[in-house]
C-alpha positions in Angstrom: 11.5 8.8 15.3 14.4 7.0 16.8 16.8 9.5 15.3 15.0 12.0 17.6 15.8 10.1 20.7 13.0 8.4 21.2 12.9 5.0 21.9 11.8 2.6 19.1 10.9 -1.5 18.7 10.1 -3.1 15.8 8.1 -6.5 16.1 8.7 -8.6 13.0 9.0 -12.5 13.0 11.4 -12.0 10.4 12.8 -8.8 10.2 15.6 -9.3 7.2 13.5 -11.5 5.1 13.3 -10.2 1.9 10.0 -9.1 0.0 8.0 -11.3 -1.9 7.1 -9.4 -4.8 8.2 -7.7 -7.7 7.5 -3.6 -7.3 7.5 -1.1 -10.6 7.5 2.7 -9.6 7.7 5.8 -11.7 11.2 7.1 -11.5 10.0 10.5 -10.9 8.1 9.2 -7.7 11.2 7.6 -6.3 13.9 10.3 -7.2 11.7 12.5 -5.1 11.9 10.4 -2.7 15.7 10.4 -2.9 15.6 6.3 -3.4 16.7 6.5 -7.4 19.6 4.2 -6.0 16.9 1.4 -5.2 16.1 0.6 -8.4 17.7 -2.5 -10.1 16.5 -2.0 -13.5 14.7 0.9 -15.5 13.1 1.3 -19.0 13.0 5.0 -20.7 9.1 4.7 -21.7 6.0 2.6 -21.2 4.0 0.8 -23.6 -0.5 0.3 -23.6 -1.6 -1.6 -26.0 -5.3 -1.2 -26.3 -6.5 -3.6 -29.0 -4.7 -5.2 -32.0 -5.3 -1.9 -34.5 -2.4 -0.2 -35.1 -3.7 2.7 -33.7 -4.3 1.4 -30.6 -0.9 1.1 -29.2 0.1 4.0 -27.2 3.7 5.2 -25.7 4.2 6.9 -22.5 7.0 8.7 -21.7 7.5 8.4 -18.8 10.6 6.3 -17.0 9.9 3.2 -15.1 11.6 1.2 -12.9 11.9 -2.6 -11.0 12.7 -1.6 -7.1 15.5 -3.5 -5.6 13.8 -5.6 -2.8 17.0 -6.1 -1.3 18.5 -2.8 -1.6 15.7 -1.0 -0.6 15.1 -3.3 2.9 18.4 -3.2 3.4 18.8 0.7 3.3 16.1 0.7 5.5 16.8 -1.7 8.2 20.7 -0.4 8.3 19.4 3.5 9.2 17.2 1.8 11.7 20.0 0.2 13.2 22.2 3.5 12.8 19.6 4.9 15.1 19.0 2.6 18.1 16.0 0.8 16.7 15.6 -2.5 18.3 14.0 -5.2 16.4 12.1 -8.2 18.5 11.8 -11.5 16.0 8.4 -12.2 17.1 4.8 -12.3 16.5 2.4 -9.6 18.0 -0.2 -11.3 19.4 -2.5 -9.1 21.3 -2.5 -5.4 21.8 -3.8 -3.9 24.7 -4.5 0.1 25.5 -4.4 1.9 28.8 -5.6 5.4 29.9 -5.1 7.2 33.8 -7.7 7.2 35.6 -7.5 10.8 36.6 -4.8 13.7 36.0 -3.0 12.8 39.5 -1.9 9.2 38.2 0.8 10.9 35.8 1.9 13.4 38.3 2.5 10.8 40.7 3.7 7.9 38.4 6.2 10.3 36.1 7.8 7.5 34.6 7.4 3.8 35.0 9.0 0.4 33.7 11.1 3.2 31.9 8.0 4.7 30.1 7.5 8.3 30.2 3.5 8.1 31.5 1.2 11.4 30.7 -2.2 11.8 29.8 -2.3 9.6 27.1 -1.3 6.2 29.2 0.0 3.8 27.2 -0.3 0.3 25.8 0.8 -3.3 25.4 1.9 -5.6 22.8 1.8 -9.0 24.2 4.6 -11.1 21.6 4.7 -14.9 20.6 7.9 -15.2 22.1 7.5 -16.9 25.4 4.4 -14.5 26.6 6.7 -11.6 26.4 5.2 -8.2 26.8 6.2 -4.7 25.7 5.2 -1.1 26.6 4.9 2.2 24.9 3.1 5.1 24.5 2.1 4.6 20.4 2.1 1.2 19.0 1.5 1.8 14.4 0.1 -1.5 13.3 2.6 -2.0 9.9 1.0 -5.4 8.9 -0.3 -4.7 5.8 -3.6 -5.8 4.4 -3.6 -8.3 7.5 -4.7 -5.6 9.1 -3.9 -7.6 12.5 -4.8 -4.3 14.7 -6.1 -1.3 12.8 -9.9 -2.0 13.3 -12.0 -1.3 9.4 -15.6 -0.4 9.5 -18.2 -2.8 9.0 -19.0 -1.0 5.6 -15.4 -2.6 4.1 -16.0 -4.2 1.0 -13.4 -3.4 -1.3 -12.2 -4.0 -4.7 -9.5 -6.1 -5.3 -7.0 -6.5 -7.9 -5.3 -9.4 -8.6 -1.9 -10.8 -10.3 -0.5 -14.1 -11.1 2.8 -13.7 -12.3 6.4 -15.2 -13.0 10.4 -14.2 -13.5 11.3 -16.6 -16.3 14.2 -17.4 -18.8 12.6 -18.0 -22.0 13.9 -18.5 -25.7 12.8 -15.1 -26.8 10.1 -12.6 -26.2 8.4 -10.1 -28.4 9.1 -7.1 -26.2 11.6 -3.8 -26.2 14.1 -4.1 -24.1 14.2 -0.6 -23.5 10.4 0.1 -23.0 8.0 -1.9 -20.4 4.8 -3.2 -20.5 2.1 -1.2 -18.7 -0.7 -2.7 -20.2 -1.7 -5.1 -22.6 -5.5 -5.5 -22.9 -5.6 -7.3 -26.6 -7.1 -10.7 -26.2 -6.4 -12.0 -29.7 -4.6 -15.1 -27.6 -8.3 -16.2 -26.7 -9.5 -16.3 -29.9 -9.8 -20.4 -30.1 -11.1 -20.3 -26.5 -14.6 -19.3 -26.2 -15.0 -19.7 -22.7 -12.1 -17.7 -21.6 -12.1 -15.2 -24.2 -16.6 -14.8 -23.0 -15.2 -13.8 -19.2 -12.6 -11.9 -20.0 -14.9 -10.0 -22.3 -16.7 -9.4 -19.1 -14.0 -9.0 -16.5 -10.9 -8.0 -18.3 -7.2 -9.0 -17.7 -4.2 -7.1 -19.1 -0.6 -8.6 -19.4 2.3 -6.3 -17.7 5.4 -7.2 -18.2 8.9 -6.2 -17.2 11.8 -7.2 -19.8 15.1 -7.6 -18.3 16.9 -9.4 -21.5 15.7 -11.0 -24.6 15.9 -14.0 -22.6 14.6 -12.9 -19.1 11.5 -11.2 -18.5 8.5 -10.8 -15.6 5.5 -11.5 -17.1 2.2 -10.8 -14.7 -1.6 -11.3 -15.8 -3.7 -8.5 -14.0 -7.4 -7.8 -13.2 -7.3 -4.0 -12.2 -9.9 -4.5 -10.1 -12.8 -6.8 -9.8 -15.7 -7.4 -7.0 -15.2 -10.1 -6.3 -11.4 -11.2 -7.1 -10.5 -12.8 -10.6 -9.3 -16.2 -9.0 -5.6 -17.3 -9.3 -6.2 -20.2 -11.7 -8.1 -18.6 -14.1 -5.3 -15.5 -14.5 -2.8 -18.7 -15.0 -5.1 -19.8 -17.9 -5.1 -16.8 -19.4 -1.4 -16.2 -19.4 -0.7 -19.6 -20.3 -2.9 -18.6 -23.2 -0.9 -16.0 -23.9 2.3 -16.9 -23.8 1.4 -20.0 -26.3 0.5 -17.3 -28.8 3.4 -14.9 -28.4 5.3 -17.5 -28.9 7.2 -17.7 -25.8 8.6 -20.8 -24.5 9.4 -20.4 -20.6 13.0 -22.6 -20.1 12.6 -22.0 -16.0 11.0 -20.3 -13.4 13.1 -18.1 -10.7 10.1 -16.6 -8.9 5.5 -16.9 -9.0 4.0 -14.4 -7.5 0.6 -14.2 -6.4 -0.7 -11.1 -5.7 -4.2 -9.9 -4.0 -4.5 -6.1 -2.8 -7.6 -5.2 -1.6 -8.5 -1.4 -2.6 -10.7 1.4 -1.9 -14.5 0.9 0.5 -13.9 2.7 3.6 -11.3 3.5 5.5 -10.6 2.6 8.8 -11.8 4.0 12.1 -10.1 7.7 11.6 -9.4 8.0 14.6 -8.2 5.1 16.7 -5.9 4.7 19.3 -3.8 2.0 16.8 -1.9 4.1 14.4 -1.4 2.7 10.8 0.3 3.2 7.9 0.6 1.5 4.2 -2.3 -0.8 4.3 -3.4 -0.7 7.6 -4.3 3.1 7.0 -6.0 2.4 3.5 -2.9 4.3 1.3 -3.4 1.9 -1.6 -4.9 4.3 -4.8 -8.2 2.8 -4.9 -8.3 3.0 -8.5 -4.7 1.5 -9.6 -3.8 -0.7 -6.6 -0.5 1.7 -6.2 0.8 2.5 -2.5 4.6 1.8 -2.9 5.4 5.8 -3.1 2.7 7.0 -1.1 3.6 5.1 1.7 7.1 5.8 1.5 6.4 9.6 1.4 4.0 9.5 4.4 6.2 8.1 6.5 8.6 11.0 6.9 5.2 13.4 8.1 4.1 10.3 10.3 7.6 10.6 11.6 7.6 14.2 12.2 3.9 14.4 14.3 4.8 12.0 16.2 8.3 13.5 17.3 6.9 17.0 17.4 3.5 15.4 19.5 5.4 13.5 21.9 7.7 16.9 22.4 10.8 15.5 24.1 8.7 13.7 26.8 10.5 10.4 25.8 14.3 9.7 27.4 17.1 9.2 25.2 17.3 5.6 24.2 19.1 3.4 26.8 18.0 0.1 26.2 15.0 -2.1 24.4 11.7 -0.9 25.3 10.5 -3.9 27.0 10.1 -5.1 30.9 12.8 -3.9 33.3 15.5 -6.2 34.0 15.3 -8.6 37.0 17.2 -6.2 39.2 15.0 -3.6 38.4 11.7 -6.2 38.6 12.7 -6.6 41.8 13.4 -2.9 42.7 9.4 -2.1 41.4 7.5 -5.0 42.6 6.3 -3.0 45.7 5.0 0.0 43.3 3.8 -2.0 40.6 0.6 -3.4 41.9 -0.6 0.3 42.3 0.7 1.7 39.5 -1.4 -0.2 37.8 -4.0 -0.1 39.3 -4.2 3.8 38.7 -5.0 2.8 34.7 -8.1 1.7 33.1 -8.5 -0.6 30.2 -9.6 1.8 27.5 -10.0 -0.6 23.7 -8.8 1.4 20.9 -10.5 4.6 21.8 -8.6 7.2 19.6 -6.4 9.4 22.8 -5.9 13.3 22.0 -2.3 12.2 20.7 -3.3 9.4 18.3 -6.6 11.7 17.4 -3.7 14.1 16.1 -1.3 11.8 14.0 -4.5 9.9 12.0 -5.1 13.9 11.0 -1.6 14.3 9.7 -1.8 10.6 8.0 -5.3 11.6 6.3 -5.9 15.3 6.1 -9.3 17.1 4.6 -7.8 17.2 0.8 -6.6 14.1 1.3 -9.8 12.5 1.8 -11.5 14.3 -0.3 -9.1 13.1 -3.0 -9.0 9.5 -2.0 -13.2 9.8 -2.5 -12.6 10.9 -6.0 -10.1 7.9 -6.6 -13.0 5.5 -4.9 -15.5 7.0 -7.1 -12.7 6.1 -10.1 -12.4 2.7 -9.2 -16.8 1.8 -8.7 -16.3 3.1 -12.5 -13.5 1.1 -13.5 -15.5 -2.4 -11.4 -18.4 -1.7 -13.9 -16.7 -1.1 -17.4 -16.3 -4.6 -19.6 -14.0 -5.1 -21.9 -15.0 -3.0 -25.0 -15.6 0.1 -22.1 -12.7 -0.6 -20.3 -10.3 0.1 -23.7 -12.7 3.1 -24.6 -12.0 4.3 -20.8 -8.1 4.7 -21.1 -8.2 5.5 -24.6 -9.4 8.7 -23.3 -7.0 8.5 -19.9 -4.1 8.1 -21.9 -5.1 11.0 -24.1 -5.0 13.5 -21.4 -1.8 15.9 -20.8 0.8 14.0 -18.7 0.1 16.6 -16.4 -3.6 15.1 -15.7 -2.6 11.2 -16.4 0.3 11.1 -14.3 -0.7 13.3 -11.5 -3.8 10.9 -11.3 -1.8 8.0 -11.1 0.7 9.3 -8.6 -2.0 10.6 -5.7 -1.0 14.2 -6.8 -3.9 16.0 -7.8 -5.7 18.2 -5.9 -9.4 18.0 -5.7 -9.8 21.0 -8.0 -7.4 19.4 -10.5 -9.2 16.1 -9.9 -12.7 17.9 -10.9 -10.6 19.2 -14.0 -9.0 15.5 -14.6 -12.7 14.6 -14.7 -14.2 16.8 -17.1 -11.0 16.6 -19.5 -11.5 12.6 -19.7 -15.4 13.1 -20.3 -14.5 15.3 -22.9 -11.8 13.1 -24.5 -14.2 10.3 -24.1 -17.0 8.9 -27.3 -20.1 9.8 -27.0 -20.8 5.8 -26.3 -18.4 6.3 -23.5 -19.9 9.6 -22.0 -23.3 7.9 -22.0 -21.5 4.4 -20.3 -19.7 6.7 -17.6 -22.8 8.8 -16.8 -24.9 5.8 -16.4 -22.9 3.6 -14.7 -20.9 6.2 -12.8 -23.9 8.3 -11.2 -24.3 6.4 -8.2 -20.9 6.6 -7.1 -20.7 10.4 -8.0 -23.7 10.2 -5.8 -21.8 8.3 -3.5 -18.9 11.0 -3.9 -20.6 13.9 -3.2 
């Protein structure tokens, strides 16, 4: 947007920190994406281990990679700065939305505090800086699943998976160093442990693991999704457990991660007068807890509504949107009483212009494909252990096309109603009766 002249500010407490957590893509997502050179590590193929059987071990080939936290932010932040976007280290406290009163308020205002005024007003982020406050005619809440400003139906309860893992130097591992861990749902380790091997029969937890040396490696417990979360502690029992019978003696501990993303329910308002993105605008796959490429690849369209929507209305970029200088507070004093007084406190009633953008962010197909992945993950919420290994022995016997297109938000409905019928039909007969059974209210729910 800023590369299009208009004026940009990002409000971040911390704009260069770096990211917490540890992100794996699929390559393919991120070469079309053109960000192949933010990845800091990469393994040819991907490993499921099902059960103990040898049969059960499947190989996926298809090439994964660790993102470069750092290289990634850093690209990023630098073509923001190549542009003229201004970053304010602060906190947004408060946002507030205006709207004319009637058509001759923008005829007779133009532009104000340097602010290009039409029919859509414009609105006010009040920052934790000193009481600071900044105009503009779009404000995207970007704050994740804070969701500090993007306002969720009352309907929101959502799935939630959730990770305890570590970056350790061990002695040795078990793993290829030239394949990654995708999913490890044998639970041999619990064997001696009755109570923890009875709930994960019930809720299951999978081991994913990233192997970066035979003596460094990530090692994450997951719950794909549960309602309510698997707590923290009891996904570090379970690894502990495992990692005592694989053998694997951790010599130090670079990073812990703890990792909760909500997924699926409802989405938010659609439309508001907040934009979002990421979180805030429910992109996370509501049946694998991915968003890292889909949010990447909506930003560009995001991007491009709003430059085509705002049409040139917005002056080339002079200076920081913010309040005029003191000169020029001095120079509007007289006006600035009636100005605005010409607006009216509106809440986050969606305007014509933000009515517009939440259409490009979350189109017909793509709604109706994000209710096919919600009706994915009320399956997956309901399958135990034994199901949950019947359930992607079948998913993982599908052509890549299917799989991987699932996986990566690329299937159109039809394909999805394909995708669908191909995993019933790959499915047991025990299975079939498990997924009509416990899936039929959410098809219900679906349709």
């Amino acid at each position: 947007v800023a590369a299009s002249g208009r004026k940009v500010c990002v409000v971040d407490p911390a704009p260069t920190a770096v990211w917490p957590n540890n992100y794996g893509v699929w390559i393919d997502e991120f070469e079309a994406l053109g960000l192949e050179d933010c990845l800091d590590f990469t393994w040819d193929e991907a490993t499921v281990f099902l059960d103990s059987d040898a049969g059960s071990k499947k190989t996926l080939s298809r090439p994964y990679g660790r993102v470069d936290r750092k290289r990634l932010k850093s690209k990023l932040y630098e073509n923001c700065l190549k542009h003229g976007v201004r970053f304010r280290e602060a906190l947004a406290k408060e946002v507030r939305h205006y709207t004319p009163k009637n058509a001759e308020t923008t005829r007779s205002v133009g532009q104000w505090n340097e602010l290009t005024v039409d029919t859509t007003g414009y609105s006010t982020i009040n920052c934790g800086d000193g009481g600071s406050e900044l105009k503009g005619k779009l404000v995207l809440d970007a704050t994740g699943h804070a969701k500090k400003f993007v306002q969720f139906r009352e309907d929101y309860d959502p799935g939630y998976q959730g990770a305890y893992g570590i970056l350790v130097d061990v002695d040795k591992h078990p793993f290829e160093l030239d394949k990654m861990l995708f999913m490890d749902w044998r639970d041999d380790h619990l064997a001696d442990l009755p109570d923890l091997r009875e709930g994960n029969a019930k809720i299951p937890t999978f081991l994913y693991a990233m192997p970066f040396s035979e003596t460094q490696i990530f090692l994450e417990e997951t719950s794909l999704v549960a309602r309510p979360v698997v707590p923290f502690d009891e996904l570090k029992r379970r690894l502990d457990a495992r990692l005592k019978h694989l053998d694997i003696n951790v010599k130090s501990v670079h990073e812990e991660e703890y990792c909760l993303i909500p997924m699926g329910s409802s989405l938010p308002y659609v439309p508001q007068r907040v934009l979002g993105i990421g979180g805030t605008a429910g992109m996370v796959h509501p049946s694998t807890g991915y968003m890292v490429a889909r949010m990447l690849g909506a930003a560009p369209v995001l991007a491009d509504t709003i430059i085509d929507l705002l049409g040139g209305g917005q002056p080339t970029l002079v200076s920081e949107p913010s309040l005029p200088s003191a000169a020029g507070k001095r120079r509007e004093a007289q006006a600035a009483g009636s100005v605005e007084d010409s607006f009216v406190e509106t809440g986050n009633k969606a305007t014509e212009l933000s009515r517009e953008i939440w259409a490009t962010v979350w189109p017909e197909e793509r709604l109706s494909q994000r209710e096919f992945f919600n009706f994915g993950m009320e399956v997956l919420l309901s399958l135990d252990l034994a199901n949950t290994r019947e359930f992607f022995s079948a998913f993982f016997s599908l052509s890549d096309y299917h799989w991987q297109g699932f996986l990566s938000s690329r299937l159109s409905l039809p394909e999805l109603i394909v995708f669908g019928l191909s995993l019933f039909s790959k499915s047991s007969w025990e299975m079939r009766f498990s997924l009509v059974a416990k899936g039929l209210p959410g098809l219900i729910g679906m349709l």
